[in-house]
TORBA-277902 format. One record per atom (N, C-alpha, C, O, CB): x, y negated, z negated. Coordinates in steps of 0.2 Angstrom, whole numbers, padded with zeros to 4 digits, always signed. Each point is the difference from the previous one (the first is absolute). Glycine has a CB too. Layout:
// residues N
XYZ/...
//
This chain:
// residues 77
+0004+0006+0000/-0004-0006+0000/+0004-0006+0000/+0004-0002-0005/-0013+0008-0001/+0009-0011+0012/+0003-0005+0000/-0005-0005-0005/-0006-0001-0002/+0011+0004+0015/+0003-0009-0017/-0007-0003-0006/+0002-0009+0006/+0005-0001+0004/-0004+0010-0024/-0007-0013+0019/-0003-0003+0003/+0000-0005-0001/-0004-0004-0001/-0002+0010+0003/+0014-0009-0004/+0002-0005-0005/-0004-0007+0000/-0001-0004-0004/+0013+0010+0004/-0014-0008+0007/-0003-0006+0005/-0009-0001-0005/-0003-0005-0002/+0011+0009+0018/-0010+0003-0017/-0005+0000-0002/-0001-0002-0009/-0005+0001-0004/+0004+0007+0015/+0007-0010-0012/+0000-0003-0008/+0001-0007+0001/+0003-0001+0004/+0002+0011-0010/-0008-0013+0002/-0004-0008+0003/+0007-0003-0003/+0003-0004+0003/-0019+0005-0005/+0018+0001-0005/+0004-0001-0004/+0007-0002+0005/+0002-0005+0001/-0009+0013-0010/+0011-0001+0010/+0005+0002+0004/+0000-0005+0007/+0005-0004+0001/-0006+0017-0005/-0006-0012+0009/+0001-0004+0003/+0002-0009+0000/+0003-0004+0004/-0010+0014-0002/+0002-0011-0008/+0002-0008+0000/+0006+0000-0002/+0002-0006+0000/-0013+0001-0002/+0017+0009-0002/+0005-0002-0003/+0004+0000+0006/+0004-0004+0001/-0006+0009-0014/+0001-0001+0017/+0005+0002+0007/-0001-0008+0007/+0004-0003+0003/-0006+0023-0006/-0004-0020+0003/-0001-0008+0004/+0001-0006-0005/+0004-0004+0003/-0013+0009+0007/+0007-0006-0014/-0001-0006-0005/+0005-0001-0003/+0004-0005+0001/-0014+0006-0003/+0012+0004-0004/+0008-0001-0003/+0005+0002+0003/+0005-0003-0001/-0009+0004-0009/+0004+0006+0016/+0008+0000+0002/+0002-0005+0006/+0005-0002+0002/-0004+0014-0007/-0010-0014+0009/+0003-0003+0005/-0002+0005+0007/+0000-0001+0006/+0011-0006-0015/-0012+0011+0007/+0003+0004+0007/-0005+0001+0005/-0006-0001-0002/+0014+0009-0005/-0007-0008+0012/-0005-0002+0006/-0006+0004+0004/+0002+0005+0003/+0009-0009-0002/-0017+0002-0003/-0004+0008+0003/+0005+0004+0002/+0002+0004-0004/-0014-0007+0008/+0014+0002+0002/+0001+0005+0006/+0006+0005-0003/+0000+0006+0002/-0005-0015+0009/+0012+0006-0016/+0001+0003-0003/-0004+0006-0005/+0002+0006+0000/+0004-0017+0003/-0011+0009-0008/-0005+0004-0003/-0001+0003+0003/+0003+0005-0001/-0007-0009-0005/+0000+0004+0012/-0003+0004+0004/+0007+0007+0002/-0001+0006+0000/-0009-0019+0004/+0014+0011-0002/+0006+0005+0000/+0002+0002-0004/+0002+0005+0001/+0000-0009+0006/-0002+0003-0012/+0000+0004-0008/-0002+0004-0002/+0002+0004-0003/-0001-0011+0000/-0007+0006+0005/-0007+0004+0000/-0001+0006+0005/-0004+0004-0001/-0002-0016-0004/+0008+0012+0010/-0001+0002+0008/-0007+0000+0001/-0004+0004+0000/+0013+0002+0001/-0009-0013-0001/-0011-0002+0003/+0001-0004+0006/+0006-0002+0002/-0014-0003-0017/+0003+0003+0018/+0002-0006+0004/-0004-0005-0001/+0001-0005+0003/+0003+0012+0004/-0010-0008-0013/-0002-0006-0003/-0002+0001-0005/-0004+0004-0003/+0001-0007+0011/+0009-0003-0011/+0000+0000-0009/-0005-0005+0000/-0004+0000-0005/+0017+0003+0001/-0016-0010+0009/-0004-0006-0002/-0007+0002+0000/-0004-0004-0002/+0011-0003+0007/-0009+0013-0004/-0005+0004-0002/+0001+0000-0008/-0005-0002-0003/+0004+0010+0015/+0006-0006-0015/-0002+0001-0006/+0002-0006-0004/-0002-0002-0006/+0003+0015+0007/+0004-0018+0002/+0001-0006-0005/-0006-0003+0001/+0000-0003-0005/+0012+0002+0005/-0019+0000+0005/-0006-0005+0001/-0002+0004-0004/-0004-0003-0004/+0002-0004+0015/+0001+0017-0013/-0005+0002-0005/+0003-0003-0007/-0004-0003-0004/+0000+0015+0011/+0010-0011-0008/+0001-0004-0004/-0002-0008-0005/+0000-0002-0006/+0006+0011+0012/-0005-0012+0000/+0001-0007+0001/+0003-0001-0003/+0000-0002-0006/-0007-0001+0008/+0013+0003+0001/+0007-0001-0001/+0001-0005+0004/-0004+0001+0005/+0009+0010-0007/-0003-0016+0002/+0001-0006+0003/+0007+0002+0007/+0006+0001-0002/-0012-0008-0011/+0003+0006+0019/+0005+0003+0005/+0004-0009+0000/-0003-0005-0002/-0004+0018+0011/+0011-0013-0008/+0006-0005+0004/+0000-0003+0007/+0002+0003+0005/+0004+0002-0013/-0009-0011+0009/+0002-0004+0005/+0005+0001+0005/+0006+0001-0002/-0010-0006-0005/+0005+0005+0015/+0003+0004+0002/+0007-0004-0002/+0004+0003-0003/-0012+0002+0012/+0008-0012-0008/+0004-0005-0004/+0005+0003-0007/+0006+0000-0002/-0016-0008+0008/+0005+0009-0009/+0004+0002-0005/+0003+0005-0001/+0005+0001-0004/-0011-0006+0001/+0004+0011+0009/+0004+0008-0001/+0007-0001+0005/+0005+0004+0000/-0019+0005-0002/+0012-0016+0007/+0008+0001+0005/+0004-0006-0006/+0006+0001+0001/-0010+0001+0016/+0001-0007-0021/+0006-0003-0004/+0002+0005-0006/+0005-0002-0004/-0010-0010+0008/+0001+0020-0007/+0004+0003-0005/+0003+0005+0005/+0004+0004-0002/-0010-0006-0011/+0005+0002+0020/+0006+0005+0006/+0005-0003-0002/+0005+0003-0003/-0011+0001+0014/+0005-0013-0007/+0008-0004-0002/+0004+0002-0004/+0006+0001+0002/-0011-0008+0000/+0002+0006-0009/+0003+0001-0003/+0004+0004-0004/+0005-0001-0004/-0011-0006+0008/+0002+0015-0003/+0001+0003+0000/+0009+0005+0006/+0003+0005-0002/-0017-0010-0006/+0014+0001+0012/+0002+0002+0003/+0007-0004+0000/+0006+0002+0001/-0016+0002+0004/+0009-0010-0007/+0008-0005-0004/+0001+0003-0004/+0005+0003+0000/-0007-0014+0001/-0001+0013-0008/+0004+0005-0005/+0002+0003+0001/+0006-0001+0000/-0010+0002-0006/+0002+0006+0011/+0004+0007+0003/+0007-0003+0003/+0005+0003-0001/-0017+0004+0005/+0011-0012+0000/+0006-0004+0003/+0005-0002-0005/+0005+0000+0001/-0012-0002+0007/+0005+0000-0012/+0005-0002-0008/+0001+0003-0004/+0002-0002-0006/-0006-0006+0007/+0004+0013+0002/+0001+0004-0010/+0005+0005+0003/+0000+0003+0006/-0013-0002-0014/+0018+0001+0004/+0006+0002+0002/-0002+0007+0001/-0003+0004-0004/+0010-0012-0002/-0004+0012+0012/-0001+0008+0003/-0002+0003-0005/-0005+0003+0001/+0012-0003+0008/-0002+0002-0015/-0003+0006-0006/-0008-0002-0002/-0005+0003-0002/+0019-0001-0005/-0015-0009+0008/-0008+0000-0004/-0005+0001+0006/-0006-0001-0002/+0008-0007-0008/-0001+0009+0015/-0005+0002+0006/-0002+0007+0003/-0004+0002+0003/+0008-0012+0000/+0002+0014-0007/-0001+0005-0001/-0006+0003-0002/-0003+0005+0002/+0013-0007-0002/-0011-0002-0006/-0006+0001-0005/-0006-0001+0002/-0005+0001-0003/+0012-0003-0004/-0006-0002+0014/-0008-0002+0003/-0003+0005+0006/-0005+0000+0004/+0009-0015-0006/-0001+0019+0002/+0002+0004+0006/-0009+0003-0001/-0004-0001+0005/+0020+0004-0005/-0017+0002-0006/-0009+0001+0000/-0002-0005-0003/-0004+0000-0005/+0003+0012+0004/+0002-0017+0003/-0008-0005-0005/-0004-0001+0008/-0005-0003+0001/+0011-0009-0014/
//
């Protein structure tokens, strides 16, 4: 039995809301191909396209700035 981690309202909002991370990311985590099905059952508040390419930005400048041994570490997020 695969467990359904997307379907915990909890988990979900901690993984888009507190860690940041991008449906389509969850969605690959999960292997679904629509997590916004469950963040609107939720009502999880989705992000503006605006807002998800300025935390891409900027997530993409950290990765660039952080010295090779700590990117190692990002390899499964």
């Amino acid at each position: 039995m695969t467990v359904e981690l997307y379907k915990d309202k909890d988990w979900l909002y901690n993984q888009y809301v507190i860690e940041k991370k991008s449906a389509i990311k969850i969605a690959k985590l999960c292997d679904i191909n629509d997590i916004y099905y469950w963040l609107n059952k939720f009502d999880i508040p989705m992000r503006s396209l605006s807002e998800a390419q300025k935390e891409r930005k900027f997530s993409e400048k950290t990765k660039k700035e952080m010295p090779k041994s700590n990117k190692i570490l990002l390899i499964n997020d």
